[in-house]
C-alpha positions in Angstrom: 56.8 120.1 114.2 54.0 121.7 115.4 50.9 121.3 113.4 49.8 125.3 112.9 53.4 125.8 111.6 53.2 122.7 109.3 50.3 124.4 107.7 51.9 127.5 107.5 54.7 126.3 105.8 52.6 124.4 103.3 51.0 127.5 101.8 54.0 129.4 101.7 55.7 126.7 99.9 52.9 126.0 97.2 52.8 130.0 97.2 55.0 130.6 94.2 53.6 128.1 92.0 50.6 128.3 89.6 47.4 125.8 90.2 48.7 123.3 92.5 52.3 123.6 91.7 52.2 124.2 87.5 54.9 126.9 87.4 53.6 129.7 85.4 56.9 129.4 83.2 55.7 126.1 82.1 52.6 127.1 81.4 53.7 129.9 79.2 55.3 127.2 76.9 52.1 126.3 75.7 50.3 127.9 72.6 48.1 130.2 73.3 44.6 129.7 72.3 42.7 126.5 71.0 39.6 124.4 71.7 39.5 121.2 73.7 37.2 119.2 73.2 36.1 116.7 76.0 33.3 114.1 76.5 30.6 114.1 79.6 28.9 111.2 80.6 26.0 111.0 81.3 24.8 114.5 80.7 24.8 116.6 83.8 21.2 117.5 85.4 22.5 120.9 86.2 25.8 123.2 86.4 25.0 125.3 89.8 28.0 123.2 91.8 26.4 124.3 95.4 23.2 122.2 94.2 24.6 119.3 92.4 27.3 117.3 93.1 27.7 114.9 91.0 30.2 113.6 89.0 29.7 114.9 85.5 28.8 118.3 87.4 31.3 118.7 89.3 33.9 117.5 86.1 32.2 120.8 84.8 31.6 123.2 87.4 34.7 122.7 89.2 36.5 125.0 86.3 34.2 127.6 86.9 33.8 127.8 90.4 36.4 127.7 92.9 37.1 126.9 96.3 39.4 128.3 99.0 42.2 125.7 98.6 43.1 123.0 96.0 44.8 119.6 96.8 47.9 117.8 95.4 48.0 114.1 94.4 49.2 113.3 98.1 46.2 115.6 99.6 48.8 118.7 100.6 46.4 121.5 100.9 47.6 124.2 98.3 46.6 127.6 98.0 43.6 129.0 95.4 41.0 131.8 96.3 42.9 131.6 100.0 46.8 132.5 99.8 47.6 131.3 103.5 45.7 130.1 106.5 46.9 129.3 110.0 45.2 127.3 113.1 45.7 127.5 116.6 47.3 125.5 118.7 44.2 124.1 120.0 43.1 123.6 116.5 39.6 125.5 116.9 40.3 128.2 115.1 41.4 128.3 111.5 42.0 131.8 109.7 42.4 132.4 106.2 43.5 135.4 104.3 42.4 135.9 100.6 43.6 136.5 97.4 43.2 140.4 96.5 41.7 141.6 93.3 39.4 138.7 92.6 36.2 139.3 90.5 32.9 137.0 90.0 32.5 136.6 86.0 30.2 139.3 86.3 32.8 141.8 87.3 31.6 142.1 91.0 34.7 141.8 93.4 35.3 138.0 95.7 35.3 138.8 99.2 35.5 137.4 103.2 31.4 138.3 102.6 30.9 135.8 99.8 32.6 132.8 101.6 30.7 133.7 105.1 27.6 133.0 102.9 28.5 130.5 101.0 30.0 128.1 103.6 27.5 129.1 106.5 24.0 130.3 104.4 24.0 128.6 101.0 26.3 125.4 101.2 24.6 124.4 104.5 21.8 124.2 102.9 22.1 122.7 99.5 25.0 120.4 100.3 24.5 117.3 102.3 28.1 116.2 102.6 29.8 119.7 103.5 26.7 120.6 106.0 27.6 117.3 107.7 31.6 118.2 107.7 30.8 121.4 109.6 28.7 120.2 112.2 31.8 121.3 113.9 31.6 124.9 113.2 30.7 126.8 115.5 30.6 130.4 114.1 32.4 131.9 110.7 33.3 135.4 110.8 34.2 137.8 107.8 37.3 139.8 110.5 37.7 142.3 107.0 37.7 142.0 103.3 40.1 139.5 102.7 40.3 137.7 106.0 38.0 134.8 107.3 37.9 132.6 110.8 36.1 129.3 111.3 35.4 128.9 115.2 35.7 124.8 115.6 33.3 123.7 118.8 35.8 120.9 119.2 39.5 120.2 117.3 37.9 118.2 113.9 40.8 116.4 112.5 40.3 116.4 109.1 39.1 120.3 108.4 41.8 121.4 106.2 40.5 119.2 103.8 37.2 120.2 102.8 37.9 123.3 101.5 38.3 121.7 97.4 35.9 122.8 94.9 33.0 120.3 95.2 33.1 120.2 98.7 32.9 123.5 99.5 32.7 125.8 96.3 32.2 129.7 96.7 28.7 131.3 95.5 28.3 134.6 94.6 26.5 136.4 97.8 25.5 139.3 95.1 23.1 137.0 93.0 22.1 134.3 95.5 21.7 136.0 98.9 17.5 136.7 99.6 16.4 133.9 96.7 15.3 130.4 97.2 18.7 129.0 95.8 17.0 126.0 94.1 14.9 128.4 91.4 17.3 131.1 90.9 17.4 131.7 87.4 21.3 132.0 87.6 21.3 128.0 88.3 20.8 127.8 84.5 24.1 130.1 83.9 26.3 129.9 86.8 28.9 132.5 87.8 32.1 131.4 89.4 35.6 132.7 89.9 37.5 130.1 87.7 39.4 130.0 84.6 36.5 129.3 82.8 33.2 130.7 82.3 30.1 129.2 80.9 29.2 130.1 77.8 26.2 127.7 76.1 24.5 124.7 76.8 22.7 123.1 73.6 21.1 120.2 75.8 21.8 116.7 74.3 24.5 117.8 72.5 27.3 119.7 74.4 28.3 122.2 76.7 30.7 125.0 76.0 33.4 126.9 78.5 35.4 129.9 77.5 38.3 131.0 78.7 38.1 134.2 81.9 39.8 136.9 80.5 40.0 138.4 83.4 41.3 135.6 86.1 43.1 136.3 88.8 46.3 134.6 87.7 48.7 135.6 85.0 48.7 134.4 81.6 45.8 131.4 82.5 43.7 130.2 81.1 45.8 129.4 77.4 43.2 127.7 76.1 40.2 129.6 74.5 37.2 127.1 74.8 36.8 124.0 75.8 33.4 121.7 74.3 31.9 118.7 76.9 30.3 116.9 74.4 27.3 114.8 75.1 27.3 111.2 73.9 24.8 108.3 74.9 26.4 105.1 74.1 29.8 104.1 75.0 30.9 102.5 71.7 30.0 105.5 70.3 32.3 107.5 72.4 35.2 105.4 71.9 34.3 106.3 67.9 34.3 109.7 69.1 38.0 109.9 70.0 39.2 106.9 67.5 38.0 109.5 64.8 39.6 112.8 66.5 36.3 114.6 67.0 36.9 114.6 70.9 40.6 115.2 72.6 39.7 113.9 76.5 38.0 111.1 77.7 37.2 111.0 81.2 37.5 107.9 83.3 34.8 106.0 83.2 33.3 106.9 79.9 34.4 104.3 77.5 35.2 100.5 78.4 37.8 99.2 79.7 39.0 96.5 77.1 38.4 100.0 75.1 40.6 102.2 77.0 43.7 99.8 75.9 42.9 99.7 72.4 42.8 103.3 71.9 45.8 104.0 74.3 47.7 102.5 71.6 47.2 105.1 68.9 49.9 107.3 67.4 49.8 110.2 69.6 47.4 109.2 72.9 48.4 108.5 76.1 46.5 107.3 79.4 47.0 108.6 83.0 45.7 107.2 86.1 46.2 110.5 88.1 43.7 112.8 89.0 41.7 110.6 91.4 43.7 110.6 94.3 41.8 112.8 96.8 38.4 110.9 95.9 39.9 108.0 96.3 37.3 105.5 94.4 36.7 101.9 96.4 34.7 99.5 95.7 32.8 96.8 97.4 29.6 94.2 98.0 27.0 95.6 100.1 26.0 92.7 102.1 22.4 93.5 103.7 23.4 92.7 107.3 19.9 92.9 108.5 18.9 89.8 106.6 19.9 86.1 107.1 22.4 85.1 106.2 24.3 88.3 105.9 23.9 88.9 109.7 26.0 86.0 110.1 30.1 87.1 110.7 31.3 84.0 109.5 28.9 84.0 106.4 30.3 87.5 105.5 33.8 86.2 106.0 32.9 83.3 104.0 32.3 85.8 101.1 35.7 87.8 101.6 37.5 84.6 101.2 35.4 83.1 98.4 36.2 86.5 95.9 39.1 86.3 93.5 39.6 90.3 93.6 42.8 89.5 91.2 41.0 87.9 88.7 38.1 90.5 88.4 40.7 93.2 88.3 43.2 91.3 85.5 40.0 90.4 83.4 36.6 92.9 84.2 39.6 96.2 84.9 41.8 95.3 82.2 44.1 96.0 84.9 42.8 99.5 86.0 41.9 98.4 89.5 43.6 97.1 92.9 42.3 94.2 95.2 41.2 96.3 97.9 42.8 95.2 101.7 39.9 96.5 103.5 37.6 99.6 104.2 40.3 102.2 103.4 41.8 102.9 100.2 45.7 102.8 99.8 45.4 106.8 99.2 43.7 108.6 102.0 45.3 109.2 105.2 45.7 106.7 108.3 45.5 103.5 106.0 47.1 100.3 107.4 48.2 97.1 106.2 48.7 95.7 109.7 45.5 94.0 109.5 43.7 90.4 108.7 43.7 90.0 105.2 41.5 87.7 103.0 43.2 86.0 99.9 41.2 83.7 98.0 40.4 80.3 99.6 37.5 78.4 98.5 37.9 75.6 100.9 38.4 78.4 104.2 35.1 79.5 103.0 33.2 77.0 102.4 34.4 75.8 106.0 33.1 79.0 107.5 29.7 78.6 105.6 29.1 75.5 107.4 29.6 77.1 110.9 27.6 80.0 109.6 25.1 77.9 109.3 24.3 78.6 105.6 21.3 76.6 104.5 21.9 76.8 100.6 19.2 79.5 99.8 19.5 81.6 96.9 20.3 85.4 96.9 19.8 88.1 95.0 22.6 89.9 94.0 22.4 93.6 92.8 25.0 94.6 89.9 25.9 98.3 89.1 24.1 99.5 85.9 27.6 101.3 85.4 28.6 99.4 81.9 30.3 96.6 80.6 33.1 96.5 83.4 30.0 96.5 85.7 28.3 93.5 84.4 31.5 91.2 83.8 32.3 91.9 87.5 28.8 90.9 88.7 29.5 87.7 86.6 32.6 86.6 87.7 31.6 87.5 91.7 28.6 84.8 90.9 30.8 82.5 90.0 33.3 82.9 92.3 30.3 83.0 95.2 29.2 79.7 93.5 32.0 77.6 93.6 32.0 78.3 97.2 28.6 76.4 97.4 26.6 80.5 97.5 24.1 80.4 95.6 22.9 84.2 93.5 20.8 85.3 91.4 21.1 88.7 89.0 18.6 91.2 89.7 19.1 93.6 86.7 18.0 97.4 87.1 18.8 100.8 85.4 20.8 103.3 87.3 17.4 104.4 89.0 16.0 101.3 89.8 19.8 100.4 91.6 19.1 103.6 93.6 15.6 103.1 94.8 16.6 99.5 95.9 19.5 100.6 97.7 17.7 103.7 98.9 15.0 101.0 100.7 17.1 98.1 101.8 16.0 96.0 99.2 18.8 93.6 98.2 21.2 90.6 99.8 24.5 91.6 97.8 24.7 95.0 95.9 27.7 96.9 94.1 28.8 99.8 94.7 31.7 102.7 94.7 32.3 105.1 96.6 34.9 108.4 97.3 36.9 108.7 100.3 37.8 112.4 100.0 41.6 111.6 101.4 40.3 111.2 104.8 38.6 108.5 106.9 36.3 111.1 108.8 35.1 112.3 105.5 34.5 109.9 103.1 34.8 106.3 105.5 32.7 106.5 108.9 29.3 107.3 107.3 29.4 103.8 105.4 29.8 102.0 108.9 28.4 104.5 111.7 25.1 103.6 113.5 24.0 107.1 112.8 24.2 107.0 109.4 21.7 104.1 109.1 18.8 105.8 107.2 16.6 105.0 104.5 17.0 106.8 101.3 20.7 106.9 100.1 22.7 104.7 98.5 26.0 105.9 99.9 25.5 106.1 103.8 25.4 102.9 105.9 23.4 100.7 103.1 24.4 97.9 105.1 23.0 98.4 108.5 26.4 97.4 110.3 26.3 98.7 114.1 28.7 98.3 116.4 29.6 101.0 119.5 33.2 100.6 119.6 33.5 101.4 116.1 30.7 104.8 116.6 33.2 105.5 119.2 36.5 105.0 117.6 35.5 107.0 114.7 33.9 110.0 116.4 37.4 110.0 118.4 39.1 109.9 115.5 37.5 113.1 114.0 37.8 114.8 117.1 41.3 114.1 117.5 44.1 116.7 116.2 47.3 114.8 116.7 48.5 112.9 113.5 49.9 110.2 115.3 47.0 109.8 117.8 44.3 109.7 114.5 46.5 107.0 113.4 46.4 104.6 116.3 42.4 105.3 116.2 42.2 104.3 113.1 44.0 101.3 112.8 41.8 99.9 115.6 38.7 100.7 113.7 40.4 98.8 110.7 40.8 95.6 112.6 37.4 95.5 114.2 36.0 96.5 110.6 38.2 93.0 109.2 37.3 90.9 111.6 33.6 91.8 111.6 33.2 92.4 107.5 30.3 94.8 107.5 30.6 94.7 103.7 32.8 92.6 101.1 35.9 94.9 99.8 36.7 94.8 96.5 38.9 96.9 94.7 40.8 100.5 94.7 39.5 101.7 91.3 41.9 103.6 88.6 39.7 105.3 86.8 41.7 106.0 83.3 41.5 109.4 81.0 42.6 109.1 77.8 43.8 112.2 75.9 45.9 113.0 73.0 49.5 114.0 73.5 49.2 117.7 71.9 47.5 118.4 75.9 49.9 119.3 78.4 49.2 119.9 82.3 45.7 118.5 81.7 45.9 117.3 85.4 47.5 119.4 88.3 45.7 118.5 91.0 44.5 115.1 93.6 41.0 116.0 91.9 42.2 115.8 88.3 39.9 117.4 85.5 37.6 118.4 88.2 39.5 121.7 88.6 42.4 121.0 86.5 42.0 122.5 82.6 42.9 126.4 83.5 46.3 124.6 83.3 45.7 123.1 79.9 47.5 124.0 77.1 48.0 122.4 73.9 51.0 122.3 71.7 
């Protein structure tokens, strides 16, 4: 089947269906009306999506702004603020037609204009990740009201997928266009197109959404308001929901040994979904620029001296997956057709002694992230040391963990990171030569370069042929075994707890992010 009608046929199939394929009929047997009330951790440093992206913002924001498409849990693109969208054949040219009758929260009408600025004015600006994604643009064009084209320079494989909420989220062109964006008073009460609309940010304490009485689709949102309250210490937020005071836990923002205990009260339940299009992996950075992590054999000596099983069964509680290698079991173009590592303390041990490993002691950098965090660190020390590696803790808060990954200052770090459903957005960057650059802890930390691999993954991004991406990319995943720029660990589940009177509190591969205009509760 041809790829432009593959994508035709996916919008006009999701095209019937309400937020990423809740019927409205469904959605109509929930009550109207009602508060949820939701925990945020930490509290967000702002709520202006096209400024900050991270997670507790975009948990937020991504209700009250929108972008053109949403994703299901398999990363189909579905339709949101664009209804349909086709590609040419040389896949350079991507058109999208609009939803009529869409209004800002202010009452001022969504148009082609607004995403011509957004994407190519404000977003390239303000947003690292989507200014880097369309380094491939060439020119976008508002062709009326309701229709917009992006011009490719050259087929990119993976464009369809950047057009979710926290990637590339619409701005108002009416409030932000002539301003420097970063000072605009409306960062401090943003205006979107979603369900919801802010309403009151009492800092410290929570932030309150109410429901657009005037959004675009039928009968949603049902529920009226919805409270992210703010709440320091983790124990406390577990109280938080054991008492009923809170309804929704995000992943992430109690403990795991927690998560089970409270799962088993009368009338909560636990989902895993919701994560698939960030698809969260973990691994070791190993500083490759430093003996003896510029060793091969030293790095494979780690891969085979980790007991991934045991850190998920006993730091997870059983919420993560042994990772196979550098892509995650849920984005496109992963493989299991390569080398794999299981636990063998005396094949590593071997390879340390070829390495040349001379016994001295490294510093090993945990995530500041928690409990779960800490355990892990402790059992990876372990592990290292029964393979004769010796390590040391080196402790930090979450800012300290950033400034030394930010300079290169560590042997072994932790870290996680989101693969956005695609290797060309969310994988090169951690091995690519160009993305070796002080000052972020999510590019090539390691310093890993090798030309093949540059070359295979720039292919692979150019390339518009499913089947030709794949072969690409399972080449790239057996150089990237063999060679173990960085130690894999685990495909993380991060876990939401909520109580059973929500229904359709996750209808998308981004979960809560853009998910609660389909909440309803009983």
């Amino acid at each position: 089947m041809k790829r432009r009608n593959l994508i035709q046929m996916g919008a006009a199939s999701a095209a019937g269906l309400t937020l990423a394929g809740v019927p409205l009929h469904l959605l109509a047997q929930g009550k109207k009306g009602g508060v949820i009330n939701a925990v945020v951790q930490p509290e967000p440093p702002g709520l202006m999506l096209g400024i900050t992206q991270n997670g507790p913002t975009q948990m937020i924001s991504g209700n009250i702004y929108e972008g053109l498409l949403r994703y299901d849990e398999k990363i189909n693109p579905l339709p949101s603020l664009a209804t349909s969208w086709t590609v040419n054949k040389e896949g350079t040219l991507y058109t999208f037609k609009l939803k009529p009758g869409v209004a800002w929260h202010d009452g001022k009408p969504f148009t082609s204009a607004d995403v011509v600025f957004s994407a190519d004015v404000f977003l390239r600006k303000t947003h690292a990740r989507l200014r880097a994604n369309l380094a491939a643009v060439e020119s976008i064009k508002a062709i009326d009201p309701l229709t917009v084209e992006f011009k490719l320079k050259y087929p990119f494989g993976p464009f369809i997928g950047i057009f979710e909420v926290g990637s590339m989220p619409m701005i108002p062109k009416h409030i932000y266009e002539g301003t420097d964006f970063a000072t605009n008073p409306a960062n401090a009460t943003p205006i979107g197109t979603g369900p919801f609309k802010f309403k009151e940010w009492v800092k410290g304490s929570y932030i309150q959404l109410v429901a657009n009485d005037k959004y675009h689709v039928k009968d949603v949102p049902l529920v009226e308001s919805v409270y992210f309250h703010v709440i320091p210490d983790a124990a406390s937020r577990a109280a938080a929901f054991e008492s009923g005071k809170v309804d929704l836990v995000p992943g992430g923002a109690v403990e795991y040994f927690d998560v089970l205990r409270l799962s088993k009260l009368p009338g909560v339940a636990v989902t895993t979904k919701g994560w698939e299009f960030f698809a969260p992996h973990s691994w070791l950075w190993l500083n490759n620029r430093k003996a003896p992590m510029d060793k091969v054999k030293f790095r494979q000596a780690v891969m085979y001296a980790i007991d991934r099983e045991a850190m998920a069964k006993i730091a997870w509680q059983g919420f993560a997956k042994p990772a196979t290698g550098p892509f995650n079991s849920n984005i496109k173009f992963y493989s299991t057709e390569v080398a794999k590592y299981p636990r063998n303390v005396a094949t590593a041990k071997k390879l340390l002694e070829e390495a040349g490993y001379k016994g001295e002691t490294l510093r090993l950098l945990p995530l500041p992230y928690g409990e779960t965090w800490a355990r892990s660190a402790e059992i990876l020390r372990q592990n290292l040391a029964q393979a004769g590696i010796k390590v040391e803790l080196v402790a930090t808060d979450v800012a300290g963990w950033n400034q030394k990954l930010n300079e290169w200052d560590y042997d072994l770090a932790f870290t996680y990171v989101y693969q956005y459903g695609d290797p060309a957005l969310g994988v090169a960057r951690n091995y690519t030569t160009g993305n070796i650059a002080k000052g972020s802890p999510f590019n090539n930390v390691e310093g890993y370069s090798n030309p093949k691999v540059d070359e295979l993954f720039d292919a692979g991004a150019k390339e518009s042929d499913p089947e030709k991406r794949k072969a690409i990319y399972l080449q790239v995943q057996k150089i990237l075994l063999d060679e173990v720029p960085v130690a894999w660990l685990h495909e993380l589940n991060f876990p939401t707890l909520y109580r059973t009177k929500l229904n359709n509190i996750i209808s998308s591969g981004i979960g809560l992010n853009d998910s609660l205009g389909t909440a309803t509760l009983a």
